[in-house]
Rosetta silent file (secondary structure, phi, psi, omega in degrees, C-alpha in Angstrom):
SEQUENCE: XXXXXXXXXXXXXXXXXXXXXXXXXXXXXXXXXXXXXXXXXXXXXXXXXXXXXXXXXXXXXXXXXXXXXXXXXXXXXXXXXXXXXXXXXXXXXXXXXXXXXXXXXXXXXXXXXXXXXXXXXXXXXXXXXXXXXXXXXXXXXXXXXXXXXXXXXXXXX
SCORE:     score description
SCORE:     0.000 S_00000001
   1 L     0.000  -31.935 -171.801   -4.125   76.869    1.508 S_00000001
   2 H   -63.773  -39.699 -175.150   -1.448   79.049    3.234 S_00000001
   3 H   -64.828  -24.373 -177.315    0.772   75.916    3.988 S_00000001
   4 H   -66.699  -48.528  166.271    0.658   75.175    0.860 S_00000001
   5 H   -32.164  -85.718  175.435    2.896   78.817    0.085 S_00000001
   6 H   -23.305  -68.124  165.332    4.353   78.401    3.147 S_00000001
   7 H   -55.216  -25.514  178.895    6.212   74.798    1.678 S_00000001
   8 H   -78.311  -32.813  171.270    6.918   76.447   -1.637 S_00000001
   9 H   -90.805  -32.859 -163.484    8.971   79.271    0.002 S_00000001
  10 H   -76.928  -11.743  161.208   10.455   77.172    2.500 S_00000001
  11 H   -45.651  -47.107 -172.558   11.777   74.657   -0.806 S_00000001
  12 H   -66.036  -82.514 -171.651   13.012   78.189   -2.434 S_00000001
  13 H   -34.083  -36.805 -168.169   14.863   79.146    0.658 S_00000001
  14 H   -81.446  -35.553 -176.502   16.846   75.489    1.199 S_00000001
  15 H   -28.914  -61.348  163.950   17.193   75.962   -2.864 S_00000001
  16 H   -60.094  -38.872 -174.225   18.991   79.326   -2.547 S_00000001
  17 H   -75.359  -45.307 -178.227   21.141   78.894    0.215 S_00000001
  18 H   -58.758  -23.461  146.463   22.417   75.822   -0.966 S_00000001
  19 H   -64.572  -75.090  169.548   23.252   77.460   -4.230 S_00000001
  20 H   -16.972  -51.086 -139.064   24.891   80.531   -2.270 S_00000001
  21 H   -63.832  -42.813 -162.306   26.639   78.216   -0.226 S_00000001
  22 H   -67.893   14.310 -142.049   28.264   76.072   -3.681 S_00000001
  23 H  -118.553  -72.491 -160.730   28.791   79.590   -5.040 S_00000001
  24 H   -62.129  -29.900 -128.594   30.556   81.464   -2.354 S_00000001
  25 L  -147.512   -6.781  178.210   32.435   78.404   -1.521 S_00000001
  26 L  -137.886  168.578  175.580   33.654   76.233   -4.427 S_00000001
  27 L   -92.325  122.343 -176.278   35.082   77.025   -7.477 S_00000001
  28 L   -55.905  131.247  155.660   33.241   75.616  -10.894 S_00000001
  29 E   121.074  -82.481  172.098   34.371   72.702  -11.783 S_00000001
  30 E    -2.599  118.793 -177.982   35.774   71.850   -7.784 S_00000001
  31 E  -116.352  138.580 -165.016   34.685   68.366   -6.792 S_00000001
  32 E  -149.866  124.156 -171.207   34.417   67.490   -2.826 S_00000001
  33 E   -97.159  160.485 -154.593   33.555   63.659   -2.549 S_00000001
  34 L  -116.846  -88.082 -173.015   30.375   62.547    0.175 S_00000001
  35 L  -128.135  111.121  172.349   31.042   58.665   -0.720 S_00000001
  36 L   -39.442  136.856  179.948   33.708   57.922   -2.988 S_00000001
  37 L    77.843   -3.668 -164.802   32.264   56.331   -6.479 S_00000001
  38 L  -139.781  -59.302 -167.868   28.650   57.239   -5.958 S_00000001
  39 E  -109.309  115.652  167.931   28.397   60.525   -4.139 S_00000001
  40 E  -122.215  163.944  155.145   29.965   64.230   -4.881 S_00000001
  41 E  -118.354  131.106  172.028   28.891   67.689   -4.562 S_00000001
  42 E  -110.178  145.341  157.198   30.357   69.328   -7.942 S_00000001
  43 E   -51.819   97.179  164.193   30.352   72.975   -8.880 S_00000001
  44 E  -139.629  159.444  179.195   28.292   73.322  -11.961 S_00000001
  45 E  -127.231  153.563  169.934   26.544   75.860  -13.799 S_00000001
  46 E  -153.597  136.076 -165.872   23.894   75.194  -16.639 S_00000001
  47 L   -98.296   36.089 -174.306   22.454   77.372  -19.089 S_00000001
  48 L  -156.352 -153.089 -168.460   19.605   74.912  -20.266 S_00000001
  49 E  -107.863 -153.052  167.918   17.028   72.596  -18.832 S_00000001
  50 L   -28.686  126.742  168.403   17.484   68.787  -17.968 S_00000001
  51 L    80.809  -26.662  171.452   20.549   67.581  -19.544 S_00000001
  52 E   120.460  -75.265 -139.937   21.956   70.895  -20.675 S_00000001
  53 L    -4.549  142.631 -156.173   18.861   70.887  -23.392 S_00000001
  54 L    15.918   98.239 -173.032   17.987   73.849  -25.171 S_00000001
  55 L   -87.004  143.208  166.714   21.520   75.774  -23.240 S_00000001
  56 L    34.576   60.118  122.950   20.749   79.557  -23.108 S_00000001
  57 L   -53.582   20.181 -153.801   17.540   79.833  -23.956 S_00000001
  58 H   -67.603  -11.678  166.724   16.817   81.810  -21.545 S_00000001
  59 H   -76.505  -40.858  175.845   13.649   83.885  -22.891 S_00000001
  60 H   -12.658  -77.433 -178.329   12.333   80.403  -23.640 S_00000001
  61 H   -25.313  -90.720  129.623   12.616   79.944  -20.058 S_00000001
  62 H    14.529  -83.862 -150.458   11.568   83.015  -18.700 S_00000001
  63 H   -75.477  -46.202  171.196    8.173   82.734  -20.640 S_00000001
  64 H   -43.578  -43.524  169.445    7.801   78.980  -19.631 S_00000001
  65 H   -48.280  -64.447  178.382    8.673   79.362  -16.223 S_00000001
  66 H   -56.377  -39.057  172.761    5.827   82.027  -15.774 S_00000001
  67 H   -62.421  -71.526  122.964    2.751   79.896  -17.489 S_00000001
  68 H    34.369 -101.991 -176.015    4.183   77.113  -15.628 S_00000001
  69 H   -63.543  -26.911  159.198    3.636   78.952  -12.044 S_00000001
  70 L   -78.112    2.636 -175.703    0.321   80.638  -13.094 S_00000001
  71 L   -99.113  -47.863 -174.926   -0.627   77.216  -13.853 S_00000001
  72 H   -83.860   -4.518 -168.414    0.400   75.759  -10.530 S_00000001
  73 H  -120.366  -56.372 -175.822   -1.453   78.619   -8.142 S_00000001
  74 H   -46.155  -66.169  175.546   -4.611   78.490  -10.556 S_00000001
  75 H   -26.069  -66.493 -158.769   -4.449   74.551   -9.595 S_00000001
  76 H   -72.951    7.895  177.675   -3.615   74.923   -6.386 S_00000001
  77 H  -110.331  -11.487 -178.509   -6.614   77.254   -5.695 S_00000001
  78 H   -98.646  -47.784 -173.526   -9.101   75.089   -7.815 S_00000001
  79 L  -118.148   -8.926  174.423   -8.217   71.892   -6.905 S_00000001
  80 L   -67.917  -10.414 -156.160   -5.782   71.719   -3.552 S_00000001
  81 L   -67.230  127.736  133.429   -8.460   72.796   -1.076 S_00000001
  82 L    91.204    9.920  179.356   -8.746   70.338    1.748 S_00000001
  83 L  -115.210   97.393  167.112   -6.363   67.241   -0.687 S_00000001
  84 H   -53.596  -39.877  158.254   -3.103   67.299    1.660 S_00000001
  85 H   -43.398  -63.610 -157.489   -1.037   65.619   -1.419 S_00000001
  86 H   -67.210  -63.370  170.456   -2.000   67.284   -4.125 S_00000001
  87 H   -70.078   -6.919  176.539   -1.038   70.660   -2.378 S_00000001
  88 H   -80.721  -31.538 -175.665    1.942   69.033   -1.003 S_00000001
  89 H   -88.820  -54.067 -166.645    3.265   68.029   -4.367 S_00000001
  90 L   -69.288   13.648 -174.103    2.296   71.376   -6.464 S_00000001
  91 L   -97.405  -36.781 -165.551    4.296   73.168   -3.255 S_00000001
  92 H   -65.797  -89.042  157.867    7.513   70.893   -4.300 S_00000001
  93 H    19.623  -57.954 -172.413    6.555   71.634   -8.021 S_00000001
  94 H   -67.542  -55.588 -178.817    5.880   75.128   -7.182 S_00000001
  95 H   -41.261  -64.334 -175.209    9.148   76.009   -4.952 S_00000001
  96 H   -70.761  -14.240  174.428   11.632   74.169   -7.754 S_00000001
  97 H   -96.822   -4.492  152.324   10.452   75.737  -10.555 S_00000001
  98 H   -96.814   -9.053 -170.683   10.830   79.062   -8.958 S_00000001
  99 H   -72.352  -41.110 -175.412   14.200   78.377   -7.148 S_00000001
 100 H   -49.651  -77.528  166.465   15.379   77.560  -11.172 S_00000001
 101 H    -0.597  -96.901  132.124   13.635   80.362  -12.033 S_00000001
 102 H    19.445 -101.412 -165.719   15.733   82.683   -9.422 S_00000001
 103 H   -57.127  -19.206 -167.271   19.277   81.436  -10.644 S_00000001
 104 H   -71.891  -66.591 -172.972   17.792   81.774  -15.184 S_00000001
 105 H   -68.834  -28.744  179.593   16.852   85.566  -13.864 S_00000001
 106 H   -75.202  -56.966 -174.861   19.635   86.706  -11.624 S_00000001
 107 H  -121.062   26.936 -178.333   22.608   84.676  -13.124 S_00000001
 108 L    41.520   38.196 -177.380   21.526   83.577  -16.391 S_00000001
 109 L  -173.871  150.712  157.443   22.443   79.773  -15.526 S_00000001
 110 E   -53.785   91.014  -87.662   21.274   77.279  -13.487 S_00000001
 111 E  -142.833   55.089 -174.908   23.306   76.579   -9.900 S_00000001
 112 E  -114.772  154.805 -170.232   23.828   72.452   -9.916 S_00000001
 113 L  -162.260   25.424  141.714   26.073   70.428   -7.350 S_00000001
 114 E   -78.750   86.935  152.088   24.244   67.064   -6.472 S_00000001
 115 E  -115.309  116.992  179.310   26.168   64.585   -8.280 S_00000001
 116 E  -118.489  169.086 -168.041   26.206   60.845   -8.577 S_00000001
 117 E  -132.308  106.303  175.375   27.551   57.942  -10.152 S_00000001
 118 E  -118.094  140.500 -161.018   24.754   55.225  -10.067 S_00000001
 119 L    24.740   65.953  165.380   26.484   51.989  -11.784 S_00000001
 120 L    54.976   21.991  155.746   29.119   53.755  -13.603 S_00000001
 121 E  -118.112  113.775  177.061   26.844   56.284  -15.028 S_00000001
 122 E   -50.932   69.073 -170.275   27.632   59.749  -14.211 S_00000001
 123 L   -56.005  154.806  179.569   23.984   61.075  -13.721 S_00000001
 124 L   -44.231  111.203 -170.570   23.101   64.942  -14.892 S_00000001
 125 L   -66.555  143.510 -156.277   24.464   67.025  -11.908 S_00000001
 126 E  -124.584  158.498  158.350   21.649   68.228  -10.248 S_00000001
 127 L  -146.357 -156.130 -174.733   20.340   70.644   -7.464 S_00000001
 128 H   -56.116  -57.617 -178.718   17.530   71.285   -4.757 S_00000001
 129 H   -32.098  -64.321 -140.851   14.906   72.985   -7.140 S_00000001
 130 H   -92.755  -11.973  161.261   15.144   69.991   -9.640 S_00000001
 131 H   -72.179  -37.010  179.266   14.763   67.549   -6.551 S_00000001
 132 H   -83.959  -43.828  162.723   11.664   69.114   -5.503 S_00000001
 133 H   -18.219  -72.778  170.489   10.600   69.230   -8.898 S_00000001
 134 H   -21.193  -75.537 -153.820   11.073   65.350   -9.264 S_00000001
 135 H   -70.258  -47.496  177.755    9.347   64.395   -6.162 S_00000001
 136 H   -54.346  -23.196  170.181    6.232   66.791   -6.391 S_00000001
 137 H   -80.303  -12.520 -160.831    5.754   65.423  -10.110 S_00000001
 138 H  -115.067  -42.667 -174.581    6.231   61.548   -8.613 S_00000001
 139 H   -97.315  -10.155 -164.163    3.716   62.178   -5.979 S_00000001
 140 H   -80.337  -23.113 -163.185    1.105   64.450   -7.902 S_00000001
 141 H   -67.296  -70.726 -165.989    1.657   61.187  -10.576 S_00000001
 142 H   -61.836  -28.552  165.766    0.411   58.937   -7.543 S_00000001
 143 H   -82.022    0.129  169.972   -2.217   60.996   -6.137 S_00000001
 144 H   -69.192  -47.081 -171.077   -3.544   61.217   -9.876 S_00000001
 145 H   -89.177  -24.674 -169.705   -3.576   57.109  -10.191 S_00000001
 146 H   -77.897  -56.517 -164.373   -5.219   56.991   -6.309 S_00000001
 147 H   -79.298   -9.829  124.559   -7.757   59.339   -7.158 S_00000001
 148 H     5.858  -96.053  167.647   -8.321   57.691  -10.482 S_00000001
 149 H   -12.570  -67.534 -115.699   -8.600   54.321   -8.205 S_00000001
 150 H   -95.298  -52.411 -142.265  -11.061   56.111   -5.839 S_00000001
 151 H   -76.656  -31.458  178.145  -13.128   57.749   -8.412 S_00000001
 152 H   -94.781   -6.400 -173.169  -13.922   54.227  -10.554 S_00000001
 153 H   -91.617  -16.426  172.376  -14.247   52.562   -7.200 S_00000001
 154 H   -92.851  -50.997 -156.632  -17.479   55.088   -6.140 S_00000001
 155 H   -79.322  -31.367 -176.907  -18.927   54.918   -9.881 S_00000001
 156 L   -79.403  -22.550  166.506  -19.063   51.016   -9.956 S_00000001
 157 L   -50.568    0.000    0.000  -20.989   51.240   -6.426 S_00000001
């Protein structure tokens, strides 16, 4: 169960620094290109969710954020025990929605600087939190349809 923690702080820590680092070290708005046409890291700040959506909202947040994370530790103590996935994904899950968290309470905005251009569309500049999000909701999705899978494949026996 501890490992489980354990991945969830070390997501917060790569979260944070990597926000410090675009902080301390770029300007907003300052663009530094990885691979021209596809890859930058941009300076951005955002006061909302996905997309800029509901911008400065931040009690919203706040109270979402917390249910949210009492949601994900009740889980992960009811249902993670001994399923290496499951706690591996609600660790991503857990980590990005406190790293967010973090930047809503301390600087009342959001800290994003992953940005790409996939076929000429400038996707929503992004950061670590909202990566870990992603992927722990994309695998908790898959261990959801496997145990699904597993669970109709022992009742038809």
């Amino acid at each position: 169960m501890w490992r489980v923690y354990v991945i969830a702080v070390i997501a917060i820590a790569i979260d944070q620094l990597t926000k410090w680092l675009v902080v301390h070290n770029m300007e907003i708005g300052e663009r530094i290109t990885i691979i021209e046409n596809f890859f930058y890291l941009t300076s951005h700040r955002n006061s909302g969710a996905a997309w800029g959506i509901l911008a400065g909202q931040m009690t919203f947040f706040y109270i979402i954020t917390v249910i949210v994370v009492g949601f994900i530790v009740y889980y992960i103590h009811k249902h993670a025990k001994g399923h290496k996935w499951l706690g591996f994904s609600l660790a991503l899950v857990l980590g990005g929605a406190i790293g967010n968290f973090i930047d809503r309470l301390f600087r009342k905005e959001v800290v994003d600087f992953f940005d790409f251009y996939i076929f000429n569309y400038n996707y929503p500049i992004f950061n670590i939190a909202d990566s870990c999000l992603v992927v722990g909701v994309i695998i908790l999705f898959i261990v959801t349809i496997m145990d699904e899978r597993k669970n109709k494949r022992m009742n038809a026996s």
